[in-house]
NUMARKE-22641 format. One record per residue: y, x, z of N, C-alpha, C, O in turn; residue in one letter. Coordinates in steps of 0.2 Angstrom, whole numbers, plus 5000, padded with zeros to 4 digits. Each point is the difference from the previous one (the first is absolute). Last residue first. Layout:
BEGIN
YXZYXZYXZYXZA;...
***
This chain:
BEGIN
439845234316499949945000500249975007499949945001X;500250284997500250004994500049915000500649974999X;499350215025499649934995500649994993500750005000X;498750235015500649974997499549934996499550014996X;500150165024499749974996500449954997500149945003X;500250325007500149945002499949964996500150034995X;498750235011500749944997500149935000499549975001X;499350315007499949945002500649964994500550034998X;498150215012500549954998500049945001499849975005X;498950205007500150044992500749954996500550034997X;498149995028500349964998500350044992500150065001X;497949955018500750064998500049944994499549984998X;498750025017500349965001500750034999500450015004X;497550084991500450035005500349955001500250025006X;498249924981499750035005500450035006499850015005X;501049874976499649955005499950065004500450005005X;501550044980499450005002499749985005500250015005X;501749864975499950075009499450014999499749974996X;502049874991499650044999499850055006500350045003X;500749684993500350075003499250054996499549984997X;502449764999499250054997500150075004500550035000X;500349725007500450094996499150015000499549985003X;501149775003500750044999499850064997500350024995X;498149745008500150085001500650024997500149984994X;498949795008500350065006499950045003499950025006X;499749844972500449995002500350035006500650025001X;497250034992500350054999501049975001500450045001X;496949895006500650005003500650034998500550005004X;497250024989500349924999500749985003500449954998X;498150244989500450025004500349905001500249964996X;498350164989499649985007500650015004500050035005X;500650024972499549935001499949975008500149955002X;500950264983499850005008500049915001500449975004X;499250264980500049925001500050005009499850035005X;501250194979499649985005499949924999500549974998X;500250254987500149945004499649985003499450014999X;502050244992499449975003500049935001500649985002X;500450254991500149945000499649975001499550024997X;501350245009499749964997500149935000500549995004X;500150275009500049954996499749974995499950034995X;499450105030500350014993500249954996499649955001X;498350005015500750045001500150014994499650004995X;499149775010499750074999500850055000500549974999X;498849805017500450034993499850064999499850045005X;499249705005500050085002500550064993499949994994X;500349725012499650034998500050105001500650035001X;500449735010499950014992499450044996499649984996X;500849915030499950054997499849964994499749954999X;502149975023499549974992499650064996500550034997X;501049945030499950004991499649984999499649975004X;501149995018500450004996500050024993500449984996X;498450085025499949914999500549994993499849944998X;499750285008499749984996499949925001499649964997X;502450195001499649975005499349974996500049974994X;502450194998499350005001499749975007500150045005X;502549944984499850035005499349974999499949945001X;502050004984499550044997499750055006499850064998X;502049745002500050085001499550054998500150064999X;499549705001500550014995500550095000500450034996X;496949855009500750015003500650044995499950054996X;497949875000500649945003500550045002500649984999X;497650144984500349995006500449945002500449984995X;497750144985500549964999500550015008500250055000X;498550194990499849925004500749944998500650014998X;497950254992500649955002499849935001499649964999X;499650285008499849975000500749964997500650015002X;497850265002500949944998499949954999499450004998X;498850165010499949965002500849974998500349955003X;499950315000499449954998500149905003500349985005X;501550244985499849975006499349954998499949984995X;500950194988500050025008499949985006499750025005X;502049934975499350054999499950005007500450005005X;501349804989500250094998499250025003499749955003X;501249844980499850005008499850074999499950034995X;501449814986499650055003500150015007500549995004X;499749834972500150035009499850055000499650034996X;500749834984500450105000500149975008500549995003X;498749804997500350024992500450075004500450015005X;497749775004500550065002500350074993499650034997X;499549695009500050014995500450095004500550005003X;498049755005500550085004500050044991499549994996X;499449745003500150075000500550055001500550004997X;498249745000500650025002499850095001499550025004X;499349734981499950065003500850045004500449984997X;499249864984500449985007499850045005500349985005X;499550064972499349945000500249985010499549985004X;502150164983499949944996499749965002500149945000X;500850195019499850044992499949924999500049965005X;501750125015499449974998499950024991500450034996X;500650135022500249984994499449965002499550025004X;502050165010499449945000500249974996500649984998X;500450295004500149924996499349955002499550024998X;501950255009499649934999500049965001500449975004X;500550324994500149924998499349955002499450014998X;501350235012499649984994500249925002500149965006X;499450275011500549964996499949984994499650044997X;499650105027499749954997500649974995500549975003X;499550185017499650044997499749924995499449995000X;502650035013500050074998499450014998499950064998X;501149714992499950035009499850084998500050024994X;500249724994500450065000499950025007500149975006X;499349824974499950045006500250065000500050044994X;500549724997500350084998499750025005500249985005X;499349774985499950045006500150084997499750034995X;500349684996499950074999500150025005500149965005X;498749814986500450035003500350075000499750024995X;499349824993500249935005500350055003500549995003X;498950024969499950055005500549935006500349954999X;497950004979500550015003500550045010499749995005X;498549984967500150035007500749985003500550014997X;
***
């Protein structure tokens, strides 16, 4: 395994480390380590983003995947992602209200 990127998300309602990691058989994976997201809102989503401020458009992201609340570790593939050279931050929000939870900037390792 080797990790291409990291990302510190941090907001009033989303924080936790993450790592994009290709794996052995070259597959690529969202890695999120002791996240947690606060109780309560329905529909959390984490997205990739262009934009480098972490402002939600939907010309502008990439959905990851739906997060469950509370703390936990979770990974994601995210394979179907072609574009991911231009993407800058990882955000978490809720779709349904358009409320923004966090966000962090997309550290290339490589």
């Amino acid at each position: 395994m080797k990790t291409i990127a990291t990302a510190r998300i941090e907001g009033p309602e989303a924080i936790g480390d993450a790592e994009i990691v290709q794996l052995e058989n070259g597959a690529f994976q969202l890695q999120l380590k002791e996240f947690w997201v606060a109780q309560g809102a329905p529909d959390v989503q984490i997205v990739f983003s262009k934009a480098q401020d972490g402002v939600i458009s939907e010309s502008n992201i990439r959905f990851i995947a739906k997060l469950p609340a509370g703390t936990f570790n979770q990974n994601f593939e995210i394979d179907h992602l072609s574009d991911f050279e231009q993407m800058k931050t990882l955000i978490v929000y809720c779709k349904q209200f358009f409320a923004h939870f966090g966000h962090g900037t997309i550290e290339r390792v490589i």
